[in-house]
VOPAGU-2260 file (C-alpha; in pm, 1 decimal, decimal comma):
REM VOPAGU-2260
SITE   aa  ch    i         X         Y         Z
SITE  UNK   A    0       0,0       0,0       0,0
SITE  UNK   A    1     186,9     329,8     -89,5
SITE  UNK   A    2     226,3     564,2     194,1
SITE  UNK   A    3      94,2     874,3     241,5
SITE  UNK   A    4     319,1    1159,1     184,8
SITE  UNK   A    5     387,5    1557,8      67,8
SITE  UNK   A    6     235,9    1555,3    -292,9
SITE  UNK   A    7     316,4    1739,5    -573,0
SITE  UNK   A    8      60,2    2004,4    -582,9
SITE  UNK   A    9     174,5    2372,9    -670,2
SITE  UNK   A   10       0,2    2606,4    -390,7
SITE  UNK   A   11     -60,9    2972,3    -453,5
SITE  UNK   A   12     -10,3    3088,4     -84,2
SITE  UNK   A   13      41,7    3458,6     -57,8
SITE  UNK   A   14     297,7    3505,1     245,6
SITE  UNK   A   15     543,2    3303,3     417,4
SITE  UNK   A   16     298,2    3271,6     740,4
SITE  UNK   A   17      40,4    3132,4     500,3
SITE  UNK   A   18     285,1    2858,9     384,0
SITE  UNK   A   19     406,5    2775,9     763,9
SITE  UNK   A   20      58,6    2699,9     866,4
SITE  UNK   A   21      38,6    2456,2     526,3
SITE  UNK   A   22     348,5    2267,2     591,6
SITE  UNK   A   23     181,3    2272,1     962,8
SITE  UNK   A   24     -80,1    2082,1     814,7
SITE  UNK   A   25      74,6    1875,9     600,0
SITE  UNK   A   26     279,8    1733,9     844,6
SITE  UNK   A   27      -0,3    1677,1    1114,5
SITE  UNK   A   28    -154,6    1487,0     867,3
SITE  UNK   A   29     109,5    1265,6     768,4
SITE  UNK   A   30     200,3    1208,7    1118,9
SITE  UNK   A   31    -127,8    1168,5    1321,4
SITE  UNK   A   32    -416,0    1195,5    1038,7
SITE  UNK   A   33    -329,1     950,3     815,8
SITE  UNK   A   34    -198,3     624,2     982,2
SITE  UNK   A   35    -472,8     637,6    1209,4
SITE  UNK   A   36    -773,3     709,0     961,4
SITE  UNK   A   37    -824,3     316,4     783,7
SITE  UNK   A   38    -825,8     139,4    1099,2
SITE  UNK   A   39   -1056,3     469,5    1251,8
SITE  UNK   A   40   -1294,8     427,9     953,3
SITE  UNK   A   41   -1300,6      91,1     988,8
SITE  UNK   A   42   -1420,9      77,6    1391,6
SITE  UNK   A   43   -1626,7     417,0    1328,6
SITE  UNK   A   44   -1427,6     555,7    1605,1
SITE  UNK   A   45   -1430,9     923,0    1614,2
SITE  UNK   A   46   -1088,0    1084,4    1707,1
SITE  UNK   A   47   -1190,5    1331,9    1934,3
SITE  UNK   A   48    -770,6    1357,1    2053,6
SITE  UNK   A   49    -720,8    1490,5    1688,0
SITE  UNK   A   50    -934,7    1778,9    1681,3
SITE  UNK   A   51    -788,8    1856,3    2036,7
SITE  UNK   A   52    -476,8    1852,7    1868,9
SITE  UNK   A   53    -584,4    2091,3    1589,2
SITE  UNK   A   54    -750,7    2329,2    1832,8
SITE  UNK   A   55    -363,6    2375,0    2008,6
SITE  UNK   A   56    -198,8    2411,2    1682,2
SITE  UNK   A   57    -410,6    2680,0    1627,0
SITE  UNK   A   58    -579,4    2533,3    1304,8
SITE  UNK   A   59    -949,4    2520,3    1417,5
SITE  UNK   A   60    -986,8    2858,2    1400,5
SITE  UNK   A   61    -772,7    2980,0    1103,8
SITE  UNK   A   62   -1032,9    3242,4     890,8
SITE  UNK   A   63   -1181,1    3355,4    1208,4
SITE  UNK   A   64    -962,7    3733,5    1412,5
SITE  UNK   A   65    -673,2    3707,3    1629,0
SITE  UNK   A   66    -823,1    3887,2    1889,5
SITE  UNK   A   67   -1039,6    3590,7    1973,1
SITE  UNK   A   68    -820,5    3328,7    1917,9
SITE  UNK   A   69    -825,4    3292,4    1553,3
SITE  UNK   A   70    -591,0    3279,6    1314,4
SITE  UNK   A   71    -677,4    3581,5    1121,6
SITE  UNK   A   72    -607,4    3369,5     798,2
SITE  UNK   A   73    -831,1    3434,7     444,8
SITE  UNK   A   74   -1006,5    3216,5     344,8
SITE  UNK   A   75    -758,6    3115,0      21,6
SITE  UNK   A   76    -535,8    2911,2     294,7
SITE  UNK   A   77    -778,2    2783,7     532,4
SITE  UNK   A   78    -941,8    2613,0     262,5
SITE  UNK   A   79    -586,5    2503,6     102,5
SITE  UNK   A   80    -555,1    2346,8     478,7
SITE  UNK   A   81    -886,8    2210,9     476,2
SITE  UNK   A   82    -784,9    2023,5     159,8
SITE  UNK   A   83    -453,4    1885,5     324,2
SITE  UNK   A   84    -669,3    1772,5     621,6
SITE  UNK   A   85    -932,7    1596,7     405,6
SITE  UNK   A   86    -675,3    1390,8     208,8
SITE  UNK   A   87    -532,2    1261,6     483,3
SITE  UNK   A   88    -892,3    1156,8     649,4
SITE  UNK   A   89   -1201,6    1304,1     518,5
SITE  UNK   A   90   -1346,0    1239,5     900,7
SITE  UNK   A   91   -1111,0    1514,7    1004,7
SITE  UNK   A   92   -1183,1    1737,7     692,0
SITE  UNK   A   93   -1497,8    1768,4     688,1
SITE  UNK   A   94   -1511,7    1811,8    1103,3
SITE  UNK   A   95   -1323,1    2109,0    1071,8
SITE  UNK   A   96   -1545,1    2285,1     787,3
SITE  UNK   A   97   -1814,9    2197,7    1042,8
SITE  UNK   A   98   -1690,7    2310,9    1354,4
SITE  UNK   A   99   -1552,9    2645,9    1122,1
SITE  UNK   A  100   -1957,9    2656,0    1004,1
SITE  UNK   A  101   -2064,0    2657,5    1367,7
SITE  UNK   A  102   -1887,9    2961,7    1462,8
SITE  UNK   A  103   -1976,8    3178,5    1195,1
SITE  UNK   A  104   -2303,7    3280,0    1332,1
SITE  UNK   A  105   -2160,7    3400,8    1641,5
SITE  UNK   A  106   -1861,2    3574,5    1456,8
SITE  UNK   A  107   -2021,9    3739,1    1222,4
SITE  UNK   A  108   -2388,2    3822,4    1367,8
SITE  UNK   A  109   -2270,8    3815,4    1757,5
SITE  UNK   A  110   -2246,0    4115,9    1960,0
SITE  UNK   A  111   -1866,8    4219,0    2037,5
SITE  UNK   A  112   -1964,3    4128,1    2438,6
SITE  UNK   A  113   -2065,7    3771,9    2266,6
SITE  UNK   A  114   -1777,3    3732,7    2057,6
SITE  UNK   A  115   -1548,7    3841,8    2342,5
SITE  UNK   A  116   -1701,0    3559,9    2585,5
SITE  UNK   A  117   -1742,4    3268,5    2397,3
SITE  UNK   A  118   -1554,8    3282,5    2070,1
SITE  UNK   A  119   -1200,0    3270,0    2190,7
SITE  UNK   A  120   -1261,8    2936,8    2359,8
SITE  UNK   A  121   -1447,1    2815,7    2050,6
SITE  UNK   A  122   -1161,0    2862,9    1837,4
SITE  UNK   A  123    -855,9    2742,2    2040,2
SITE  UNK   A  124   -1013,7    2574,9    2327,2
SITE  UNK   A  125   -1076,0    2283,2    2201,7
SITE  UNK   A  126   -1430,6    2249,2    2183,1
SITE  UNK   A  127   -1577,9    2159,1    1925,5
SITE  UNK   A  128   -1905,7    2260,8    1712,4
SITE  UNK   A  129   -2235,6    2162,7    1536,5
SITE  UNK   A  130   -2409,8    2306,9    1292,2
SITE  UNK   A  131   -2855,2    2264,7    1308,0
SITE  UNK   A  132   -3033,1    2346,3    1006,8
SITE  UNK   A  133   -3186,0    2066,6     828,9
SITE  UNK   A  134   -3446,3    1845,2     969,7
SITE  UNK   A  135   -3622,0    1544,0     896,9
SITE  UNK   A  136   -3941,0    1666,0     717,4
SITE  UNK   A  137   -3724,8    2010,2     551,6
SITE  UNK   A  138   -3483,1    1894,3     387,1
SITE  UNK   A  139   -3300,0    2104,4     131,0
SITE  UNK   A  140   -3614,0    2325,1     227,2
SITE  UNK   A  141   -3418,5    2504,2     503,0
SITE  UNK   A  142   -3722,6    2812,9     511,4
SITE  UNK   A  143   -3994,6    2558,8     578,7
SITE  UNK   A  144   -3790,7    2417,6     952,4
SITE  UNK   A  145   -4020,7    2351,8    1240,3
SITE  UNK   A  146   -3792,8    2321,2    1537,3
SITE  UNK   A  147   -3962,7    2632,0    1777,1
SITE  UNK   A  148   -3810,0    2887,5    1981,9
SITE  UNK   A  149   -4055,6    3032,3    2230,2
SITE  UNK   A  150   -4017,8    3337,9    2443,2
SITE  UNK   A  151   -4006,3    3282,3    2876,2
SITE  UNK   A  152   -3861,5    3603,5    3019,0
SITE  UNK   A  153   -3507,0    3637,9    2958,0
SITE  UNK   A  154   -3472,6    3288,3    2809,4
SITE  UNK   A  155   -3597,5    3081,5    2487,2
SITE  UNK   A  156   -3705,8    2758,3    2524,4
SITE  UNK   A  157   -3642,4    2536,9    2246,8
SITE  UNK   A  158   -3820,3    2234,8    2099,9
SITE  UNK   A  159   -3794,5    2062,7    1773,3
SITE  UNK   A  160   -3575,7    1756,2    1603,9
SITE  UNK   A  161   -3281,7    1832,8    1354,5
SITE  UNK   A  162   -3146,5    1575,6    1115,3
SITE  UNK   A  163   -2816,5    1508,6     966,6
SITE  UNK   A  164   -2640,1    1672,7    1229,5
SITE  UNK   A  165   -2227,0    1655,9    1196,6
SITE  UNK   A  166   -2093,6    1566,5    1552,7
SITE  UNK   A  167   -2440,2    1540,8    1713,5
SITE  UNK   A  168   -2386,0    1399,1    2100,5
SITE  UNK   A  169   -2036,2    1489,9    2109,9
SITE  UNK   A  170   -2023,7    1842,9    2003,0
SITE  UNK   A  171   -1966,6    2126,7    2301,0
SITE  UNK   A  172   -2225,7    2368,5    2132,4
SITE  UNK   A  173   -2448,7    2388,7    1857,2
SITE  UNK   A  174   -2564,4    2702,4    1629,6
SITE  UNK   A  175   -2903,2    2619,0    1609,5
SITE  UNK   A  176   -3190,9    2757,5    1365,8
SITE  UNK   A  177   -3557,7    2782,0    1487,8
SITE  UNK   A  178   -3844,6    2912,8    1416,3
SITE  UNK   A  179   -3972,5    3239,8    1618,7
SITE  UNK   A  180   -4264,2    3377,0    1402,7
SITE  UNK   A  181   -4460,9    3372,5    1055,9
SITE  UNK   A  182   -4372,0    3086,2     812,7
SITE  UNK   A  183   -4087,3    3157,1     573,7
SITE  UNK   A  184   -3717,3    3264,3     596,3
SITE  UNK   A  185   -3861,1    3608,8     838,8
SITE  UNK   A  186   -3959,3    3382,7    1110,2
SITE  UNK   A  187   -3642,8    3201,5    1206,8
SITE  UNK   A  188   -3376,4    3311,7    1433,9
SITE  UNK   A  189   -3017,8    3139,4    1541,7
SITE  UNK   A  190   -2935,8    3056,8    1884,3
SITE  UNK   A  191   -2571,5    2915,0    2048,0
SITE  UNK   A  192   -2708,1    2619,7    2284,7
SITE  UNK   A  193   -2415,7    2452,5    2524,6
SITE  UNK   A  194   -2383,0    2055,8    2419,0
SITE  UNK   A  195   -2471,2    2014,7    2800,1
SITE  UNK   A  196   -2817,0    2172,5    2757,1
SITE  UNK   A  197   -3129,5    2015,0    2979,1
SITE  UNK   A  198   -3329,9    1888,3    2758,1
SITE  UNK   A  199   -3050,4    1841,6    2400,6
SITE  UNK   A  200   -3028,5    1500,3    2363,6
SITE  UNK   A  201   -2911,2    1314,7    2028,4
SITE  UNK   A  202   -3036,8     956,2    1862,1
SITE  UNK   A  203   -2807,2     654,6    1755,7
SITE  UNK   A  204   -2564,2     765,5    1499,3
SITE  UNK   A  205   -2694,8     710,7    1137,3
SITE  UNK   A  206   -2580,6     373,5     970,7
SITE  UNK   A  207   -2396,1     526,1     669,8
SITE  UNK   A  208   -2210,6     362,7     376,2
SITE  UNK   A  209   -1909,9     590,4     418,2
SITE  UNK   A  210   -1751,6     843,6     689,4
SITE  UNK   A  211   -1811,8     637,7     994,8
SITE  UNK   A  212   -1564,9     824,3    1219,6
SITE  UNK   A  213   -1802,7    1123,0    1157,9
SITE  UNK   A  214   -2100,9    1057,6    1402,7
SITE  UNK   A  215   -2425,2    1210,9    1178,8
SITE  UNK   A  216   -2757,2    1213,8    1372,3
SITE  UNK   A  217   -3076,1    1363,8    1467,8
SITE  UNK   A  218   -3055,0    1627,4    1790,3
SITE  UNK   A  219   -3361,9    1650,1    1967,6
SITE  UNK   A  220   -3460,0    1968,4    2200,4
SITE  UNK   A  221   -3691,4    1958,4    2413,2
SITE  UNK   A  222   -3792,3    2270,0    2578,0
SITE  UNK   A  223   -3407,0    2334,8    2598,8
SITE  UNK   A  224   -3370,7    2672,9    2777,8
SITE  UNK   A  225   -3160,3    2916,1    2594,2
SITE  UNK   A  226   -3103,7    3276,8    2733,0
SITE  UNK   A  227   -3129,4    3596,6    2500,9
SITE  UNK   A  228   -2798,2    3660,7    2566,6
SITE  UNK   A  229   -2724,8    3334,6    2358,4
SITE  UNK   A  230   -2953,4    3512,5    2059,7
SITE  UNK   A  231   -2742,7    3537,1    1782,0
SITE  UNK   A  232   -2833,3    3835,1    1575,6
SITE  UNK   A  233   -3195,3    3994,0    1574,4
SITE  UNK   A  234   -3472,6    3832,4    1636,2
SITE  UNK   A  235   -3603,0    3685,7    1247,6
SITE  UNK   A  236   -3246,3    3749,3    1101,1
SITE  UNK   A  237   -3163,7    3358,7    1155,1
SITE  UNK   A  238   -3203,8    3260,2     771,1
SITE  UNK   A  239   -2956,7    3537,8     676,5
SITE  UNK   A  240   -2693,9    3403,9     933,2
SITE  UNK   A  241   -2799,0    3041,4     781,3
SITE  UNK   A  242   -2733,0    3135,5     435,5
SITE  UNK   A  243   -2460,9    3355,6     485,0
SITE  UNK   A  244   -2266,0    3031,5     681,3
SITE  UNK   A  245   -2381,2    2823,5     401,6
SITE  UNK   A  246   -2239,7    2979,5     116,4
SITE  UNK   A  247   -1837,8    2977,5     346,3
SITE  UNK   A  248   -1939,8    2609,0     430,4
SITE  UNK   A  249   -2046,8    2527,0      76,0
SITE  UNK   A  250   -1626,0    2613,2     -47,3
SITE  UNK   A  251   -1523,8    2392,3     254,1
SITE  UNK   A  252   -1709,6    2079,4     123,2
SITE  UNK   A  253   -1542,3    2168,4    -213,1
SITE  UNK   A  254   -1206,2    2187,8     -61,9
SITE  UNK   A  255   -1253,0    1876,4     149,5
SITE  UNK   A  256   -1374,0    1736,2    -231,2
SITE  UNK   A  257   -1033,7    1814,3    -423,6
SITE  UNK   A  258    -860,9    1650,1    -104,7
SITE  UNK   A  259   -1038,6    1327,7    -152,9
SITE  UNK   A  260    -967,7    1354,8    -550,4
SITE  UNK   A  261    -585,7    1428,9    -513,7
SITE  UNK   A  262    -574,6    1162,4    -241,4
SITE  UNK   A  263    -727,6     876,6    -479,1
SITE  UNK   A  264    -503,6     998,7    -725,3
SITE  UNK   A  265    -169,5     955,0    -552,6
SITE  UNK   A  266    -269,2     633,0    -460,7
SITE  UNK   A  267    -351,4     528,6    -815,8
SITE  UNK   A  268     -54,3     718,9    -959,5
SITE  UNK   A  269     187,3     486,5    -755,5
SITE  UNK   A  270       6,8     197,1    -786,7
SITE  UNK   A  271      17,2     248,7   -1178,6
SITE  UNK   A  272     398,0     326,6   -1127,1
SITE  UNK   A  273     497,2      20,9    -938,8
SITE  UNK   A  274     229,4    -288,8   -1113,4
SITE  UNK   A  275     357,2    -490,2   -1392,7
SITE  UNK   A  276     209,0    -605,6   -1672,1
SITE  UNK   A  277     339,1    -750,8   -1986,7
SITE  UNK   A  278     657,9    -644,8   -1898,8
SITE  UNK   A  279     631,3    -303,7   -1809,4
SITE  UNK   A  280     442,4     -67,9   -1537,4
SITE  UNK   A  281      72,7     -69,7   -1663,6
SITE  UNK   A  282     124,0     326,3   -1638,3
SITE  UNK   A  283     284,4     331,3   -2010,2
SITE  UNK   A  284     -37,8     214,3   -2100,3
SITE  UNK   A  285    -182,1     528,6   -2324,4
SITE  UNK   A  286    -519,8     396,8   -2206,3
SITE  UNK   A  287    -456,6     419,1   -1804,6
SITE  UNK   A  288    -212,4     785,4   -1900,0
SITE  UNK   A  289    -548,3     898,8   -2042,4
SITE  UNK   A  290    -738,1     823,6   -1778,7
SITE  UNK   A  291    -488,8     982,8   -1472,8
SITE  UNK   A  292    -460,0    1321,1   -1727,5
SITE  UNK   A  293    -859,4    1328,0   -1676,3
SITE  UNK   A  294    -843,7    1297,0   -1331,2
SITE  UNK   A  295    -534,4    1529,9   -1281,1
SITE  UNK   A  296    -734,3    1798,7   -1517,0
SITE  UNK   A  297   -1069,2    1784,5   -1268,7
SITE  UNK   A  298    -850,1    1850,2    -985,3
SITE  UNK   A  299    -642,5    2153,8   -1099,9
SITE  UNK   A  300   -1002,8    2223,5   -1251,7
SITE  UNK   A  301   -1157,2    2225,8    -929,6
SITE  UNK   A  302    -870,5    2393,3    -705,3
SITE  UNK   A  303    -866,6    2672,5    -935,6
SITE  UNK   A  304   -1270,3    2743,5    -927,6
SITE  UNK   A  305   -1272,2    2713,9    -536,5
SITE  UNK   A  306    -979,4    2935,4    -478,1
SITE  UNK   A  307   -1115,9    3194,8    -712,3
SITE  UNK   A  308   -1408,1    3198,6    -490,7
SITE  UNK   A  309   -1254,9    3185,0    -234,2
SITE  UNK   A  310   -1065,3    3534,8    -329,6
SITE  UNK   A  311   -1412,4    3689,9    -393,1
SITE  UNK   A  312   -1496,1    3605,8     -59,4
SITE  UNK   A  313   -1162,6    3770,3      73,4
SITE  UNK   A  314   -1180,5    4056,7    -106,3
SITE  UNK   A  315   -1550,2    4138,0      26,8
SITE  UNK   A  316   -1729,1    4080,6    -276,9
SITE  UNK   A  317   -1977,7    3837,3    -378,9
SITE  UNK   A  318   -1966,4    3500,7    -402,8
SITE  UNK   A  319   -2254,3    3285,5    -356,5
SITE  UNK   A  320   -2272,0    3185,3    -740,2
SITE  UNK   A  321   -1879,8    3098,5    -705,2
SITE  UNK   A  322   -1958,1    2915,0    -385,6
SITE  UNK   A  323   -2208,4    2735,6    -546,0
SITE  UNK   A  324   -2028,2    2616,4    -853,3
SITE  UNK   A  325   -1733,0    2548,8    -677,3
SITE  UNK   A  326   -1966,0    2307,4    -439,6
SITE  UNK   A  327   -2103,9    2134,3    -758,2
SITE  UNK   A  328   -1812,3    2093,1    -978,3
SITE  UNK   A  329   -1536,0    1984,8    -705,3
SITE  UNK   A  330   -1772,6    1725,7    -528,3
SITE  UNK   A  331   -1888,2    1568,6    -907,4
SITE  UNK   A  332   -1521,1    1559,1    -991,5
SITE  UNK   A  333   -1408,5    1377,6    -678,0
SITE  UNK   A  334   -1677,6    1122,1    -745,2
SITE  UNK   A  335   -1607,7    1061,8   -1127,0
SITE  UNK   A  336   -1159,1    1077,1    -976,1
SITE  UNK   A  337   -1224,7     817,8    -671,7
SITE  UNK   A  338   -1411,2     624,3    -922,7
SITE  UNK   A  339   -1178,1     619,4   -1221,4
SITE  UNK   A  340    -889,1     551,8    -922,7
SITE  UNK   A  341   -1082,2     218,7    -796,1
SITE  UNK   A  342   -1086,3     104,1   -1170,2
SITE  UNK   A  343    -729,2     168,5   -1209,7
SITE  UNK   A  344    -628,3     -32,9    -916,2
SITE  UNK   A  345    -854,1    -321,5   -1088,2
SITE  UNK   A  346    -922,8    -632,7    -810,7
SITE  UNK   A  347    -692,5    -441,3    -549,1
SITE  UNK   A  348    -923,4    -101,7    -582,6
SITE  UNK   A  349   -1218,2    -306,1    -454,2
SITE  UNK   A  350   -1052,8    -383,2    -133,4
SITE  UNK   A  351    -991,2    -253,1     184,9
SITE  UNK   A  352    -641,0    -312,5     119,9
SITE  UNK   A  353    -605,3      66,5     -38,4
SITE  UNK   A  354    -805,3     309,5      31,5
SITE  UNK   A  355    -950,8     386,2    -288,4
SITE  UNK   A  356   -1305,1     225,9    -215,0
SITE  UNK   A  357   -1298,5     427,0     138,2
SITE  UNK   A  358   -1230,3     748,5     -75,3
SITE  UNK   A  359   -1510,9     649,6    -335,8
SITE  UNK   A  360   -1762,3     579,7    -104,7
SITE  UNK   A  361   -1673,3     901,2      89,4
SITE  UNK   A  362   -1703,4    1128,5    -192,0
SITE  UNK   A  363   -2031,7    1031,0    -253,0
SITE  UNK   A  364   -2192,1    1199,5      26,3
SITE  UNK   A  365   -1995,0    1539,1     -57,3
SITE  UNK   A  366   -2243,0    1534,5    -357,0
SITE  UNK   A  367   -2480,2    1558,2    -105,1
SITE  UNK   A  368   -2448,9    1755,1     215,2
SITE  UNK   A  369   -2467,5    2173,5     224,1
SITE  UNK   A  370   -2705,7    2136,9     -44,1
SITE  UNK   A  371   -2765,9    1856,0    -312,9
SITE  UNK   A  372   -2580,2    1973,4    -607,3
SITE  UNK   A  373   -2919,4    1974,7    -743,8
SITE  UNK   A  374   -2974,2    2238,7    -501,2
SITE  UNK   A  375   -2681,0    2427,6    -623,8
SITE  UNK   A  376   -2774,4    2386,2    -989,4
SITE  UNK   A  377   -3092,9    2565,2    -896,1
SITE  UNK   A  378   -2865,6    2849,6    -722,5
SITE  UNK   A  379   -2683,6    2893,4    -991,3
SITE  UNK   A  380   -2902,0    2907,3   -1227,3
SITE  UNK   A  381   -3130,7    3164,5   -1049,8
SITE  UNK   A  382   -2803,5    3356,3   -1064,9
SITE  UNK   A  383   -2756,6    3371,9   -1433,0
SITE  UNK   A  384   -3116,9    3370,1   -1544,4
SITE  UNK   A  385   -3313,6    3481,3   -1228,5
SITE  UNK   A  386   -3575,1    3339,6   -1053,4
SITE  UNK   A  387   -3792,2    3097,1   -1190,2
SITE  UNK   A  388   -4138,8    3224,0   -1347,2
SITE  UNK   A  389   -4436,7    3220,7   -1141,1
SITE  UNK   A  390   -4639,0    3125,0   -1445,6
């Protein structure tokens, strides 16, 4: 099984802090990411020790200010670190887009007294976050949630089920979305609840066909007590702060995408290199050298789109289209890449030997969460053509 190691991937990084923290990352991942992640996968054992780890090394809170703990980093190297965690284990990828996802509400829809008492140990003190928007009956639907928020004095009490929750039962706090008034997007408002909330409880993990060291269930709330001063933004302003983390967490599933791709890719490149067939490495093959130029093409493809999104973002412009398409193409081409990898590792590909099928079953859900990439064929398209007629 070829090892994991630094690959050859040119990195636009724009100062030497920038590529510090990626060589950071790189060589956490080789070191504690990596060897642990088959036999992890395997068990479905979640490595909580890891995230601890990022949290000291100051990589859980990279695109987030220094003066709470962050690491005042935009957003065109923490998702370049993103991608270095995911191709080591997408477990650990994806957890950090998540956990990054769950403080955005707070950072960027928080009062400065919220941000100053909560943030810094959400960032480096390593606790880690969920994010509660979908639920079982909503769906890509996100306006149409039912989970209630109801006003007792100074407090909130919450009650409602979400589904598909990231790191549900073992997250320290979750940004949660409920409903406070009239149906639609105006009636919903975000709230931080503490993962040790009376009341927050969360089901049996969902039995999944990949990313089983990622616990993803339903968190129920039942009259969980929230007080205003854990309000995030105004009251009705919760599917802004929802769709504004979306569109930040929709370029981290697209990072954590092209990490998956470039990771199936190294593994087929050497295992092309080193097999023998006919007398020579099946790589000469124009066949298989057609097929690894395909793959190689979707993931420069792919890097390029969510960077340049990415650099919208940074530079304060918009960049929910970009998001978007970044989202759709970078998850499709890390399913078609994982794919074409398993084929090139014929018999060998289809075993848990290599972790080629672990990286194809994987990218299949990145097609998925943050919005089908139906869903983001609809955004996009509303983008260039506009809403769809009411006729």
């Amino acid at each position: 099984m070829p090892e994991y190691g630094p690959r050859p991937v040119e990195r636009e990084l724009p100062t030497e802090e920038a590529r510090d923290l990626l060589a950071l990352a790189r060589d956490l991942a080789q070191r504690e990411v990596e060897p642990a992640a088959a036999e992890g996968e395997r068990t479905g054992t979640f490595p909580r020790e890891t995230f601890a780890l990022l949290s000291r090394s100051g990589l859980l809170g990279l695109p987030y200010p220094e003066e709470y703990g962050g690491g005042g980093q935009p957003h065109e190297v923490y998702l370049q670190v993103l991608e270095e965690l995911a191709a080591a284990r997408l477990t650990v990828g994806l957890g950090t887009s998540v956990h990054s996802l769950a403080c955005h509400g707070l950072a960027h829809f928080g009062t400065k007294e919220q941000r100053a008492e909560h943030l810094p140990a959400m960032l480096g003190g390593e606790l880690l976050g969920a994010y509660c928007l979908s639920e079982p009956a909503s769906g890509s639907d996100a306006a149409a949630l039912r989970t209630r928020a109801v006003r007792d004095g100074d407090d909130w009490l919450l009650s409602g089920t979400k589904a598909w929750i990231t790191h549900a039962g073992i997250a320290d706090f979750y940004t949660v979305l409920a409903r406070t008034g009239e149906d639609g997007p105006r009636g919903i408002t975000a709230f931080l609840v503490p993962g040790d909330a009376e009341g927050l409880s969360a089901a049996p993990p969902e039995r999944k066909m990949g990313l089983n060291g990622s616990p993803t269930a339903q968190l129920h709330l039942d009259g969980v007590r929230v007080p205003d001063s854990r309000r995030l933004g105004e009251v009705g302003q919760g599917f802004s702060v929802a769709l504004s983390s979306l569109d930040g967490g929709r370029l981290g599933i697209a990072a954590c995408a092209i990490g998956v791709a470039q990771a199936a890719m190294d593994e087929a490149l050497a295992y092309t290199a080193g097999r023998e067939q006919f007398g020579r490495p099946i790589s000469d093959f124009q066949g298989l050298r057609f097929m690894l130029a395909d793959m190689g093409t979707q993931i420069e493809a792919g890097r390029a789109l969510y960077l340049a999104a990415a650099r919208r973002h940074d530079a304060g412009q918009p960049f929910s289209r970009q998001a978007a398409m970044a989202k759709l193409f970078c998850t499709d081409a890390a399913m078609r890449v994982t794919t074409d990898a398993v084929q090139l590792l014929g018999g060998y590909g289809y075993t848990a030997d290599f972790s080629a099928e672990r990286s194809m079953r994987e990218a299949k859900v990145l097609q998925i969460v943050e919005g089908t990439n139906q869903i983001q064929r609809m955004v996009i398209a509303r983008h260039l053509a506009g809403p769809e007629s009411s006729r």
